[in-house]
C-alpha positions as CSV (number, residue, x, y, z in Angstrom):
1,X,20.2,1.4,6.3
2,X,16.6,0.7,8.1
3,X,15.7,-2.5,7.4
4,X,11.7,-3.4,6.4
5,X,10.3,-6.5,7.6
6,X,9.6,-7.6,3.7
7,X,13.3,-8.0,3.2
8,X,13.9,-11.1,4.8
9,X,11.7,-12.5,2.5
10,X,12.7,-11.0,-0.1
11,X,16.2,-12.0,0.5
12,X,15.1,-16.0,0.9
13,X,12.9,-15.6,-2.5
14,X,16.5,-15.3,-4.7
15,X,17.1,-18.3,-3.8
16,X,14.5,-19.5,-5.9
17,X,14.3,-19.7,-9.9
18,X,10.8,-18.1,-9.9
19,X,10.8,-13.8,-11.1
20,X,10.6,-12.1,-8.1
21,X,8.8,-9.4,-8.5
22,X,8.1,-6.3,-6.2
23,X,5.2,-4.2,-6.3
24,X,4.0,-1.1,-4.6
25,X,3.3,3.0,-5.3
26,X,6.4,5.2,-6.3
27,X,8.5,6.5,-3.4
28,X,7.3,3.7,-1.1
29,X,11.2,2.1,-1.3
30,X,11.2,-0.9,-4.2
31,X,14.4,0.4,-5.5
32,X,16.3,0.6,-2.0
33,X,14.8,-2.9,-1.0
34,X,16.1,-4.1,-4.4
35,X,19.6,-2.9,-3.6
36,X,19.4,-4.2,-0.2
37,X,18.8,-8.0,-1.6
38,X,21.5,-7.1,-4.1
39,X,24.2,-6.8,-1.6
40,X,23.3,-10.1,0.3
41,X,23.6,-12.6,-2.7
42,X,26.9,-13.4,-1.7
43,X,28.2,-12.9,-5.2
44,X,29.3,-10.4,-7.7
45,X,27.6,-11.8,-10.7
46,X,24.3,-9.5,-10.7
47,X,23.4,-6.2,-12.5
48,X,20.7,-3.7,-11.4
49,X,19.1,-1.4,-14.5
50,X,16.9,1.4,-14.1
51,X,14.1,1.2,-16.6
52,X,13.5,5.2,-16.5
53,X,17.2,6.0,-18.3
54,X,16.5,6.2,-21.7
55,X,19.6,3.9,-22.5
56,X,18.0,1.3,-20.9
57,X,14.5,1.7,-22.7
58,X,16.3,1.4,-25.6
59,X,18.1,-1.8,-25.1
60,X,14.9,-3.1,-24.0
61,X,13.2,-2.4,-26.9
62,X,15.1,-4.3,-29.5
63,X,13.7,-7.5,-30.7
64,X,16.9,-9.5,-30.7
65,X,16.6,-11.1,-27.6
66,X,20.3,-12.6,-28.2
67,X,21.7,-9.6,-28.9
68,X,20.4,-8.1,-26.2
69,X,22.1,-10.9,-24.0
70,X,25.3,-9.7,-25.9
71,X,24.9,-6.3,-24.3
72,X,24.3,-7.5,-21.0
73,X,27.2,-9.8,-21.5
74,X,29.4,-6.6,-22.5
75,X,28.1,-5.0,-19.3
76,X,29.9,-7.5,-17.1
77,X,27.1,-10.5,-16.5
78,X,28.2,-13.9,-16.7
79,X,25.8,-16.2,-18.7
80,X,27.9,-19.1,-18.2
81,X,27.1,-19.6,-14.4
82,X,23.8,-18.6,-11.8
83,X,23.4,-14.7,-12.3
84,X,21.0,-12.3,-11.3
85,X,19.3,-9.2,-13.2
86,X,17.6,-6.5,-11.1
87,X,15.0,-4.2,-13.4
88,X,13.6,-1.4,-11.8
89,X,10.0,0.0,-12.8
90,X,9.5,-2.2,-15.6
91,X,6.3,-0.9,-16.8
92,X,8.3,1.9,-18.6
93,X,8.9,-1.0,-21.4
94,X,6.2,-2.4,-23.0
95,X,8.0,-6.0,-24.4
96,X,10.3,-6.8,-21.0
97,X,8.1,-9.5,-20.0
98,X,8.5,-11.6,-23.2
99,X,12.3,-10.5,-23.1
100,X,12.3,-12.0,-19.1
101,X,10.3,-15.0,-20.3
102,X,13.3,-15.6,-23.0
103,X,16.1,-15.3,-20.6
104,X,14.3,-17.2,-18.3
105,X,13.6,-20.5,-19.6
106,X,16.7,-20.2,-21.6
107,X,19.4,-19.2,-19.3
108,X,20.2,-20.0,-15.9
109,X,19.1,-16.5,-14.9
110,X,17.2,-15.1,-11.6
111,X,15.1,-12.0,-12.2
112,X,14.3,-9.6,-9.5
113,X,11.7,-6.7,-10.9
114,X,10.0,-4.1,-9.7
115,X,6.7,-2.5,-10.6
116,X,4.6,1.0,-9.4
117,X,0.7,-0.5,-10.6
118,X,-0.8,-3.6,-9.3
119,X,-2.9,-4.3,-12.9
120,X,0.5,-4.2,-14.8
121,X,2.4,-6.5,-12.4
122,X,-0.7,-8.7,-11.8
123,X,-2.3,-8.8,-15.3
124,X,-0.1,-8.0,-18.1
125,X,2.7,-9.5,-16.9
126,X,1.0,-12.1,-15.6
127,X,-0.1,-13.3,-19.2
128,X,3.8,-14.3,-20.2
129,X,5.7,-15.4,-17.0
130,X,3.0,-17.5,-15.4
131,X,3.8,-19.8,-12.8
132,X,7.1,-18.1,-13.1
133,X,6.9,-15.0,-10.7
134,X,5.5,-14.3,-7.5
135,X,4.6,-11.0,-6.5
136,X,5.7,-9.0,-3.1
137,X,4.0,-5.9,-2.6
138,X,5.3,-2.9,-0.5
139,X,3.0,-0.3,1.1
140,X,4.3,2.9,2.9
141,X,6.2,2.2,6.9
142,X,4.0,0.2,8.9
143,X,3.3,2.3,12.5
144,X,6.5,-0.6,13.5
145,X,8.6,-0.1,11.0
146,X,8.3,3.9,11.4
147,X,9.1,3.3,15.3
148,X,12.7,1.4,13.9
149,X,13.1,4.7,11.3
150,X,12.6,6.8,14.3
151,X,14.9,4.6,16.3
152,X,12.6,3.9,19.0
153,X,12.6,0.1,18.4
154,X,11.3,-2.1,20.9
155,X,12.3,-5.5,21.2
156,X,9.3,-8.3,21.4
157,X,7.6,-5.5,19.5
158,X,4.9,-8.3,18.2
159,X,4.3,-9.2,21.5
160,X,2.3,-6.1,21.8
161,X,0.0,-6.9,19.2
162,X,-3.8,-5.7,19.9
163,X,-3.0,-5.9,23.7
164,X,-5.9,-4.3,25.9
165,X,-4.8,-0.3,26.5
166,X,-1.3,0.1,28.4
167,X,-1.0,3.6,30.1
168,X,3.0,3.0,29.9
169,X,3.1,2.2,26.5
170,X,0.7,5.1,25.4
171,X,2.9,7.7,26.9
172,X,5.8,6.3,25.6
173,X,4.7,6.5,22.1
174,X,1.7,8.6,21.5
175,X,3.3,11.7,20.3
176,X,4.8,9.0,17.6
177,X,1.5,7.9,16.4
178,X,0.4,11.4,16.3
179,X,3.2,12.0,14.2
180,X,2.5,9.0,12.0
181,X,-1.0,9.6,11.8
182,X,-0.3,13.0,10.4
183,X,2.5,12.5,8.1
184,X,2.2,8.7,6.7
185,X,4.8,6.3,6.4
186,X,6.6,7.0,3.4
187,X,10.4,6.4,4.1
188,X,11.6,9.9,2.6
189,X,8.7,11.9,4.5
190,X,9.9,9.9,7.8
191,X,12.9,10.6,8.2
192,X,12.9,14.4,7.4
193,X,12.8,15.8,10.1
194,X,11.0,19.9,9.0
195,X,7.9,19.7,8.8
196,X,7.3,22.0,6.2
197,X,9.4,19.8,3.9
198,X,7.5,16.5,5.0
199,X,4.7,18.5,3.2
200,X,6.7,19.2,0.7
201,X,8.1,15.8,-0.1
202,X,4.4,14.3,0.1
203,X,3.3,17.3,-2.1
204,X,5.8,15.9,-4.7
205,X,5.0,12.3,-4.1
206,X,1.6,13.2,-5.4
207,X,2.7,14.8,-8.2
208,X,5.2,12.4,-9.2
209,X,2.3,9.8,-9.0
210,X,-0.2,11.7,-11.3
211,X,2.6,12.5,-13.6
212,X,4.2,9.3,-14.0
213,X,2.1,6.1,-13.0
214,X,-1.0,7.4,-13.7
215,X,0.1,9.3,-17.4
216,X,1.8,5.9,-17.8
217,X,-1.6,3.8,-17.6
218,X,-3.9,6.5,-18.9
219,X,-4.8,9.1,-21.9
220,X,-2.1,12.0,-21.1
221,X,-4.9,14.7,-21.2
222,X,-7.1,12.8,-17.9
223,X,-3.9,14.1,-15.2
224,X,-6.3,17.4,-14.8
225,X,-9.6,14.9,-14.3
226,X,-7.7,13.1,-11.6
227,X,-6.4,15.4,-9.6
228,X,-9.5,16.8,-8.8
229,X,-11.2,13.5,-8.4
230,X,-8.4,12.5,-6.3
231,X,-8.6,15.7,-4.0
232,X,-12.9,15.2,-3.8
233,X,-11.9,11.6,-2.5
234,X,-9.5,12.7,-0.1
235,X,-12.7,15.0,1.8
236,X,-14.8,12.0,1.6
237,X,-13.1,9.2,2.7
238,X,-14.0,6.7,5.1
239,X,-17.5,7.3,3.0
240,X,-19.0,5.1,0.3
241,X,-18.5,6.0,-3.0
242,X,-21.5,7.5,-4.7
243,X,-20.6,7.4,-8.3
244,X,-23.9,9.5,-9.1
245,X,-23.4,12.0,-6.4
246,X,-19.1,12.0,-7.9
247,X,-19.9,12.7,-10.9
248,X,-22.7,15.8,-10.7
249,X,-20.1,17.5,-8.4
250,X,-16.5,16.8,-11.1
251,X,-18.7,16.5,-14.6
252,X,-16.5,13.0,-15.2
253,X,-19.3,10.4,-16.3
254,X,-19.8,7.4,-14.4
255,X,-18.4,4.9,-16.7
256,X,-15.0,6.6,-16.9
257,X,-15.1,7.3,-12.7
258,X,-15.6,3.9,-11.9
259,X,-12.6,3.5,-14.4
260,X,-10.6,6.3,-12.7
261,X,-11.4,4.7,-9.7
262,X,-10.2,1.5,-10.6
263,X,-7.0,2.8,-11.8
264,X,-6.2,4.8,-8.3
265,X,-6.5,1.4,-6.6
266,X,-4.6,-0.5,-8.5
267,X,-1.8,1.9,-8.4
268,X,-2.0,1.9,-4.3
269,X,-3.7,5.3,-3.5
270,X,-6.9,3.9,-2.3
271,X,-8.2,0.7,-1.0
272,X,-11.6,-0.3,-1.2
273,X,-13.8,-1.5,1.9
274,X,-16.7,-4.0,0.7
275,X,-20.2,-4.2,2.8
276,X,-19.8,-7.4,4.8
277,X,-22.7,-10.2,3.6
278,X,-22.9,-13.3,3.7
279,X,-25.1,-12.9,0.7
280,X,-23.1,-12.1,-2.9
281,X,-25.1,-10.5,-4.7
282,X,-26.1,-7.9,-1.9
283,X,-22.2,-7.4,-1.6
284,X,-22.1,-6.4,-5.1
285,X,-25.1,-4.2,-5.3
286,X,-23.6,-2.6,-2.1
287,X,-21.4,0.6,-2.4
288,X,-18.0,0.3,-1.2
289,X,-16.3,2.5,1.3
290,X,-13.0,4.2,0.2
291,X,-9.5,4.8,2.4
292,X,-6.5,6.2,1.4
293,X,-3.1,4.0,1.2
294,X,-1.4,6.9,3.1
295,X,-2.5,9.4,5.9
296,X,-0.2,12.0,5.3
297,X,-0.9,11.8,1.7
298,X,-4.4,12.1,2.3
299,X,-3.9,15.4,4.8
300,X,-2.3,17.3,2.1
301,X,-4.9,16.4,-0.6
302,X,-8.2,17.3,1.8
303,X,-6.4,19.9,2.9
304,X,-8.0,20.2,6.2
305,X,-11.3,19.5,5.3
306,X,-11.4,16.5,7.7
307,X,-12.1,16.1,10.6
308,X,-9.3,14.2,13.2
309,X,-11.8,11.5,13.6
310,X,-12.1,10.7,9.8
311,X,-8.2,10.7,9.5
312,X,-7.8,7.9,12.4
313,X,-10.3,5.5,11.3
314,X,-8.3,6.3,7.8
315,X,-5.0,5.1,9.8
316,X,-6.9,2.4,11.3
317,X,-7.9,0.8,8.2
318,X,-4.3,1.2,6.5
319,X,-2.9,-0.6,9.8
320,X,-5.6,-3.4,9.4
321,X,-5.0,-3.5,5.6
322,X,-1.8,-5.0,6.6
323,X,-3.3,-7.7,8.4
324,X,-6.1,-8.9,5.9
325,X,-9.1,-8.4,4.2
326,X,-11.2,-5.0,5.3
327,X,-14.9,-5.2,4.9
328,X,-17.6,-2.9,6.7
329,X,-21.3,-4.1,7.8
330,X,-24.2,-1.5,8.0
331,X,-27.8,-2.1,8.5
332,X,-30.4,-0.6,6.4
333,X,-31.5,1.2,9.8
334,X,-27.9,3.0,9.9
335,X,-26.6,0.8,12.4
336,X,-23.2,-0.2,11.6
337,X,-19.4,-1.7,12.2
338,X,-16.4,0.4,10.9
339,X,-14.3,-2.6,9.6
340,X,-14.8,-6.1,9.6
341,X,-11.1,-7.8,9.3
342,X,-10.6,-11.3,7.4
343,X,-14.7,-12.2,7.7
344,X,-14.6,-12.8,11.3
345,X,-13.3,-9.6,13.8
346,X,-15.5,-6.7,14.2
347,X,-13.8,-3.6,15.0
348,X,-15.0,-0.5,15.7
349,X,-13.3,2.8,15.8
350,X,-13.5,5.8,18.5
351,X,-11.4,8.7,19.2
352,X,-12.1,8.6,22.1
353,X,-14.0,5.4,23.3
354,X,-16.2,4.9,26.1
355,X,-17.9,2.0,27.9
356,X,-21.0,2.2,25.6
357,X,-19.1,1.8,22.6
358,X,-17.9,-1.3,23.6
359,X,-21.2,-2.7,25.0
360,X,-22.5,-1.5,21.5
361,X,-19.9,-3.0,19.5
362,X,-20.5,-6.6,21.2
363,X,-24.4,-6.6,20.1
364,X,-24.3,-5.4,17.0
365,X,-21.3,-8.2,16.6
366,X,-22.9,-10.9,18.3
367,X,-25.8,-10.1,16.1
368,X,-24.0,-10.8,12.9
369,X,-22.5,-14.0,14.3
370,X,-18.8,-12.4,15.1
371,X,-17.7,-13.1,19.1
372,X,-13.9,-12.1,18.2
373,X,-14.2,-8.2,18.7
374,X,-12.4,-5.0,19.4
375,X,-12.9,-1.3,20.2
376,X,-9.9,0.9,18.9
377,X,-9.1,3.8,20.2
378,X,-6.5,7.1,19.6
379,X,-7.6,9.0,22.9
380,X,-7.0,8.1,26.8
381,X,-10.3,9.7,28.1
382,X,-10.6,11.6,31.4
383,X,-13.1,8.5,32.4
384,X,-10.0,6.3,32.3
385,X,-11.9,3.9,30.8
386,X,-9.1,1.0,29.5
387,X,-11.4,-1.5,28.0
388,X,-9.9,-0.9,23.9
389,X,-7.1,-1.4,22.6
390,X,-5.1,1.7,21.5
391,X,-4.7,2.9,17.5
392,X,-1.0,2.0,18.2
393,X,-1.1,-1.4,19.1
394,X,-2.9,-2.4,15.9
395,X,-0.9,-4.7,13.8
């Protein structure tokens, strides 16, 4: 088993009375991470349900909380000493959380749950266990963990971090990032090794996700609606998000986009980049910019109606999603930064960088009041100019 760097937290978090609860889009690897803590409790006395079996939906529908506990019981858990119950995509049942809230304050139980929409996990849930959960999300392999999948670890891997361009390192790993840039980082689609069925598999992730999570949290009859809207996103990303402009070109109106939207991103296919400001209410009049959670996810969806230069900065900003909070800054003149990371790193993104950019990147920064700054780049130019650090450095 590859392990992800999430699990050692996750592993120290059972050891706490608090729900943990992991979060994250289908396919990204909740359930295997949830088996994975499973195994090192150091104890038998644990049982993992699947809340997509209609058995268990049933259970978990009663209303007799204590007889519910009885089946559970009858299933091989001991109430009588510290036991642990692992439930697996628990949105499928509407009434668990007041059922975990039960259990929880009544027996000595630990909870381990897992969860495919961020609004379910976050709000709903929120509403009965709160102060009694905390929430873990899981996004697909980060460009290190998909290294370890690929078993081209390297150890002091951190060490590497945003370093200034390494020749060495480059051509030891570029045709990985290639790779990775191409095909994303779900675990599944990473470790096949066709590439026909990496397509495949992500084809099926996306239909899994509009079929499932989103039918889950929406009207049945919008899956058409979103498909398309999710395909017209995928040619414009790395773009704001022009509801007006959205909505002439799919006939959805602009109340229910910006609630489509809303619902993509909180079920992990897109983030949203604000305009950096140190004024509020210009942020909020601003129009965000839009990425998708997953680069090969997003290839099969624009279906080559990208260009390789919108596709890295989409890498780019997944890589610094993982690090913080993504912002852009752009001047009514056109002037701009691609990302802004955490409020107080400009960054700016090149294929292929050159000295300019970098000269560039430092004014425009400087002007803004950011001196912590860095030029990314995917290409080694014939220039041989060094001076940026290299897409696969950046974590």
């Amino acid at each position: 088993m590859f392990l992800r760097d999430i699990y050692t937290e996750l592993v120290q978090h059972t050891k706490k009375k608090q729900v943990t609860v992991v979060t994250g889009m289908r396919r990204v690897g909740k359930s295997t991470a949830v088996k994975y803590v499973l195994q090192q409790l150091g104890h038998s006395n644990y049982i993992y349900l699947d809340c997509e079996r209609i058995e268990i939906r049933v259970l978990f529908n009663g209303n007799n909380y204590e007889a519910i506990k009885d089946e559970l019981t009858l299933m091989g858990l001991d109430f009588n000493k510290p036991c642990l119950i692992a439930l697996d995509e628990i949105q499928l049942i509407e009434n668990l959380p007041s059922l975990i809230k039960y259990l929880y304050d009544t027996y000595a139980i630990k909870f381990m749950v897992t969860g495919s929409s961020s609004y379910y996990m976050k709000n709903q849930f929120s509403e009965s266990l709160a102060g009694r959960k905390r929430v873990f999300e899981m996004y697909p392999l980060s460009f290190k963990e998909f290294l370890e999948f690929k078993n081209l670890g390297v150890a002091n891997f951190s060490k590497y971090a945003m370093q200034p361009f390494n020749k060495t390192w480059y051509n030891k790993f570029k045709e990985a990032y290639n790779e990775y840039i191409k095909f994303g980082g779900f675990p599944e689609v990473v470790l096949e090794t066709n590439e026909n069925d990496k397509i495949a598999l992500l084809k099926d992730i996306i239909n899994s996700y509009i079929e499932m999570d989103v039918k889950l949290l929406a009207d049945y009859s919008v899956s058409e609606d979103l498909y398309k809207l999710v395909k017209l996103l995928a040619s414009r990303t790395g773009n704001k998000i022009d509801y007006t402009k959205i909505s002439s070109v799919t006939g959805i109106n602009r109340q229910k986009l910006a609630t489509y939207i809303q619902l993509l991103e909180h079920t992990y296919l897109i983030y949203q980049a604000t305009p950096f400001t140190k004024n509020i209410d210009k942020e909020i009049s601003q129009q965000a910019k839009l990425y998708f959670a997953d680069t090969g996810l997003l290839n099969v969806l624009a279906a080559g109606q990208l260009s390789s230069g919108q596709v890295f900065e989409n890498a780019i900003a997944i890589q610094l999603k993982n690090e913080g909070t993504i912002q852009y800054y752009q001047k009514k003149t056109g002037q701009e930064i691609d990302f802004i990371l955490n409020g107080n790193t400009a960054i700016e993104v090149k294929e292929t960088p050159i000295p300019q950019d970098k000269q560039t990147l430092e004014k425009r920064a400087l002007a803004i009041g950011i001196d912590k700054h860095f030029l990314i780049g995917r290409n080694y130019a014939a220039s041989e100019f060094a001076g940026f650090v290299w897409g696969g450095n950046v974590f």
